[in-house]
N, C-alpha and C positions, 0 to 999 in steps of 0.2 A: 663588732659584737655579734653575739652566733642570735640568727631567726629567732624567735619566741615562739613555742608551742603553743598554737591556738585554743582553748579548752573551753569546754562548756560543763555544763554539769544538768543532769536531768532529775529533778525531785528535789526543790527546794526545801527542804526539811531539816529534822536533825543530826543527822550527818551535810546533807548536800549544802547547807549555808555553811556550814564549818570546812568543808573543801571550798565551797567558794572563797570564803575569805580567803583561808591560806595559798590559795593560787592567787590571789593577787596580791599576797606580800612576797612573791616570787620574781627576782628579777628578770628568770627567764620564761616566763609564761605568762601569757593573757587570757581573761577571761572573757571569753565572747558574749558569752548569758547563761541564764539560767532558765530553766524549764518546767512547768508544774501543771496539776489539773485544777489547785485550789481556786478560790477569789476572796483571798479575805487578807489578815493584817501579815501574814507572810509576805504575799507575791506585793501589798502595796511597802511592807518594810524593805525588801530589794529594792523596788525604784526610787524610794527614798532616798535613796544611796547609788544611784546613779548607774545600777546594774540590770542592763538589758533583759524586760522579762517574755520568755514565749511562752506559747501553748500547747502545751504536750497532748491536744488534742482535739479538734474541729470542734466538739463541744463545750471544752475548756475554753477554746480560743470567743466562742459567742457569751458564753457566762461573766469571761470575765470581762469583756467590753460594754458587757449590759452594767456590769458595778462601777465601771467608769475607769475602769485601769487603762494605763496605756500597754500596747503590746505591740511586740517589735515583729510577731509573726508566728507560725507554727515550729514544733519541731523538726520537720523536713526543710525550713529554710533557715534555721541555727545549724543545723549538721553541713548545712553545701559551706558553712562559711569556718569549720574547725578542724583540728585535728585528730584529737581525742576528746572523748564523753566519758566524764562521771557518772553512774547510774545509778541513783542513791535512791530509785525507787522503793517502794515496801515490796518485802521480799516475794517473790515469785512475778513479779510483776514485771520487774527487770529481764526476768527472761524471754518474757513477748517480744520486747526491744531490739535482740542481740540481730536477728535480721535484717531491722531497719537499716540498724548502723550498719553493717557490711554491705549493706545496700549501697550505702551513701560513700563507703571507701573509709570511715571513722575507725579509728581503733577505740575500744570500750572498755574502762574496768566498772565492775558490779563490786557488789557489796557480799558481805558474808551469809547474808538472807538466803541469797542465792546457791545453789549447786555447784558442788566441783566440779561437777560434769559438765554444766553448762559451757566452759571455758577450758577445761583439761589443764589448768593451773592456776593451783591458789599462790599469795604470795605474803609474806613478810618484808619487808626492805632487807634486812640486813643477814635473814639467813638465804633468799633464794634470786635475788635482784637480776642476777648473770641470766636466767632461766628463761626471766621475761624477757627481755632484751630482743625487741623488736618482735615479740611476737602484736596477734593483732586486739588480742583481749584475755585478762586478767580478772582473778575476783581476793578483793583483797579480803582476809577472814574476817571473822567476828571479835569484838572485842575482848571477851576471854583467850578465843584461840591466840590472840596477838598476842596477848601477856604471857600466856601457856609459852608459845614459840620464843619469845623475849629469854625468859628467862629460865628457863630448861638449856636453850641452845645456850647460854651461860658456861652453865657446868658442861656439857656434850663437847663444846669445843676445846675444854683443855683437859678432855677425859676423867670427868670428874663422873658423869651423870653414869647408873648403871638404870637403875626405874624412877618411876614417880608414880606417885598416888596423891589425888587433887581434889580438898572438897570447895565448893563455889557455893557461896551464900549470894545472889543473886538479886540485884533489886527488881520494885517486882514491875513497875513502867517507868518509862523518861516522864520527868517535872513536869512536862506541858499537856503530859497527857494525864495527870493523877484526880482530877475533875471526876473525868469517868470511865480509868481502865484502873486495873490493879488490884490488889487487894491490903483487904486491913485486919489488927489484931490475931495476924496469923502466918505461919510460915509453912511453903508448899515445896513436898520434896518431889524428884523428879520422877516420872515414872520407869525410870531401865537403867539401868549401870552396864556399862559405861555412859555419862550422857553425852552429848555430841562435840562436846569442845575436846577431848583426848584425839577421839578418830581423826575429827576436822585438823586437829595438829599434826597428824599424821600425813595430812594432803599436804603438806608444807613439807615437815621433815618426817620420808615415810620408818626409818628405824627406831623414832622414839619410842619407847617404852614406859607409857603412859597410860592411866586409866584415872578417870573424873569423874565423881559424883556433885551432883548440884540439888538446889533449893530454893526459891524463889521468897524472900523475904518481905515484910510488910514497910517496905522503906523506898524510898525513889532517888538516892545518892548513893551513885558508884556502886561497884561490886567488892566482893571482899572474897579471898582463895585463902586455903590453908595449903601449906603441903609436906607429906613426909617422904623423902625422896632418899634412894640407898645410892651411896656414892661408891668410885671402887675400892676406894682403899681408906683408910684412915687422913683425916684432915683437923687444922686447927679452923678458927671461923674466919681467921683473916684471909686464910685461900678461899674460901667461898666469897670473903666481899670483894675480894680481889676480881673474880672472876666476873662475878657482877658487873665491875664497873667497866669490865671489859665489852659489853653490847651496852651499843645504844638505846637511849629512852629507856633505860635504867636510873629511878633514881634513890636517895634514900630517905626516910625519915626517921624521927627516934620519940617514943614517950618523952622524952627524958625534956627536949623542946616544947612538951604541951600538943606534940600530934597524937592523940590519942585514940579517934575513930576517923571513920569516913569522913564524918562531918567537919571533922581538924584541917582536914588536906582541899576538902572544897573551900572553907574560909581561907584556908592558904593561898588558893592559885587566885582565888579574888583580890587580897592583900598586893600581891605580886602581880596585881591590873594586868591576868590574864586576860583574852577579849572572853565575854559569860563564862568566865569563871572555869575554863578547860585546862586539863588538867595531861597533857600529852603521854607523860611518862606514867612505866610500873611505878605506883609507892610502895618500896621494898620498906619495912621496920629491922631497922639495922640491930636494935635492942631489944626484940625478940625472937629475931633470930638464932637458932639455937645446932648446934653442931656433937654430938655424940660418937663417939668411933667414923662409924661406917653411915651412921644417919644424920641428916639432916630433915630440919622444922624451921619453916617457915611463913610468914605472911605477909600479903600486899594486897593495898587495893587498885580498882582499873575504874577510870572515869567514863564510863559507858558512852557519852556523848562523844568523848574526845579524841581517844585513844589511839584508832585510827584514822585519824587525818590526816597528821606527815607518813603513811603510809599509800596513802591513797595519793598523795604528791610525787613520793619516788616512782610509784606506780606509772604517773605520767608520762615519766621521763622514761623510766625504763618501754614500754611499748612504744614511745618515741624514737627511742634511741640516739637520744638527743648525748645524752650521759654513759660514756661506757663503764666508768667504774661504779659499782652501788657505794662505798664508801664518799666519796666526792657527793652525790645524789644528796646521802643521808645530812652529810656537811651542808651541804648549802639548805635544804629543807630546816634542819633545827637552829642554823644559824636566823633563819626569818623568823621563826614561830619563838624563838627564844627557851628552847629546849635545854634542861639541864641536868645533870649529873648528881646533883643533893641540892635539897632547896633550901634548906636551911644555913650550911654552913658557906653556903658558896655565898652569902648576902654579904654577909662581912667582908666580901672583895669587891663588887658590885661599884 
């Protein structure tokens, strides 16, 4: 059996426990610990659970021994012991970091918070996987850019896509922060057209021909995209689902089953005893998707918490180079997370 990739993850939060987990439902990868500044029911729900907590900072490290946590050490002594670091810090924060780890010989992926710059490569699993491949750090995008790249490269790859045009209704904070961020009774649009998820796709796949406007809604489940997109030539809608089902973490839903908003498809992946209720794949709406000559109309939503995490897995492997092909990578990551292709009708095989 081939070595297990050592991993840790720095920023136990809402990405960083959701890669936690799924690297240890990995059979080739171990999680060495996780890392944080906090001291409250996060860092004591990780050792709950039996996973190694440090202190991402001489500070942290005295705070949290004062609330009675146990801690297995600092940052600098979880890095002498792994291979690759998660960085699921809040954004720019991650970029203080990227020294460290070269310091210590770590290869590093960041989050979409962060700059393309930082890294000189963003990544998708399944449009740019070859790219990574052993380099020493990665930033995997933001969770619209993922969906953007998902399901654009779609149509792109069987010469279907000529533009896009994307509107994103946006939620407006993650659940656990709605106490006191976000907003209510109201919805905020972005301030510049283009907003950043078209370009950011563009650090993935730079000939897209894409432009995104967004707006920040008064709701805290999932995002929700529209899009009208010119194809090259005339199509029926079954070459567009077709195309679809051709990338991974595509999957479908339909009114017609009772998915009817955001809110349908997070009771779903609960139903489906996803772990909190994540939700991995685009929700494409199969029935209302709509196809005209040369245009297509569509919408999906993207589970903001989730979305990227088997990306942030392949990512692993890929700076690992543990995995040379990305298809194999994506197999074995959705095969653990139990990723799938339509959630509804695939139950009836189940």
């Amino acid at each position: 059996m081939d070595t297990k990739i050592k991993v840790a993850v720095n920023g136990y939060g809402v990405i960083g426990k959701r890669v936690a987990d799924a690297v240890r439902a990995q059979h080739d990868m171990a999680l060495i610990g996780v890392s944080d500044i906090t001291a409250d029911y996060r860092v004591a729900a990780a050792a709950a659970r039996d996973i190694p907590v440090f202190a991402s900072t001489s500070e942290a490290h005295q705070e949290m021994r004062a609330s009675g946590y146990a801690v297995a050490g600092e940052l600098p002594d979880l890095l002498d012991q792994v291979d690759v670091i998660v960085d699921s810090t809040p954004a720019k924060v991650g970029a203080r970091n990227l020294d460290l780890y070269r310091t210590h010989g770590v290869k590093s992926v960041f989050q979409g918070g962060e700059k393309h710059d930082l890294t000189g490569h963003s990544f998708v699993a399944h449009a740019n996987y070859s790219s990574a491949r052993g380099r020493d750090s990665t930033r995997v995008v933001s969770c619209n850019t993922t969906a953007t790249v998902r399901t654009l490269t779609a149509l792109k790859n069987v010469g279907l896509l000529s533009k896009a045009r994307g509107v994103l209704i946006r939620r407006a904070t993650d659940p656990w922060e709605s106490d006191h961020s976000g907003i209510m009774n109201t919805i905020v649009p972005e301030g510049r057209i283009p907003s950043h998820q078209g370009p950011d796709a563009q650090t993935v796949v730079p000939d897209l021909d894409v432009v995104t406007m967004a707006a920040k809604g008064a709701h805290t489940q999932n995002h929700l995209h529209y899009w009208t997109i010119e194809l090259t030539r005339p199509v029926e809608k079954a070459e567009v689902l077709e195309a679809f089902r051709t990338v991974p973490r595509i999957a479908f839903v339909r009114r017609s089953d009772g998915i009817v908003a955001v809110n349908s498809t997070a009771e779903l992946m609960q139903d489906l005893g996803r772990p909190r209720g994540d939700m991995y794949e685009v929700a494409v709406w199969e029935d209302i998707l709509t196809v005209d000559g040369t245009e297509l109309f569509c919408t999906y939503t993207v589970d903001n918490q989730a979305i990227v995490t088997p990306e942030n897995i392949d990512a692993i492997r890929a700076l690992a180079g543990s995995v040379e092909d990305g298809e194999e990578s994506i197999h074995r990551t959705d095969t653990a997370l139990g990723v799938r292709r339509d959630f509804v009708k695939s139950l009836a095989h189940d």
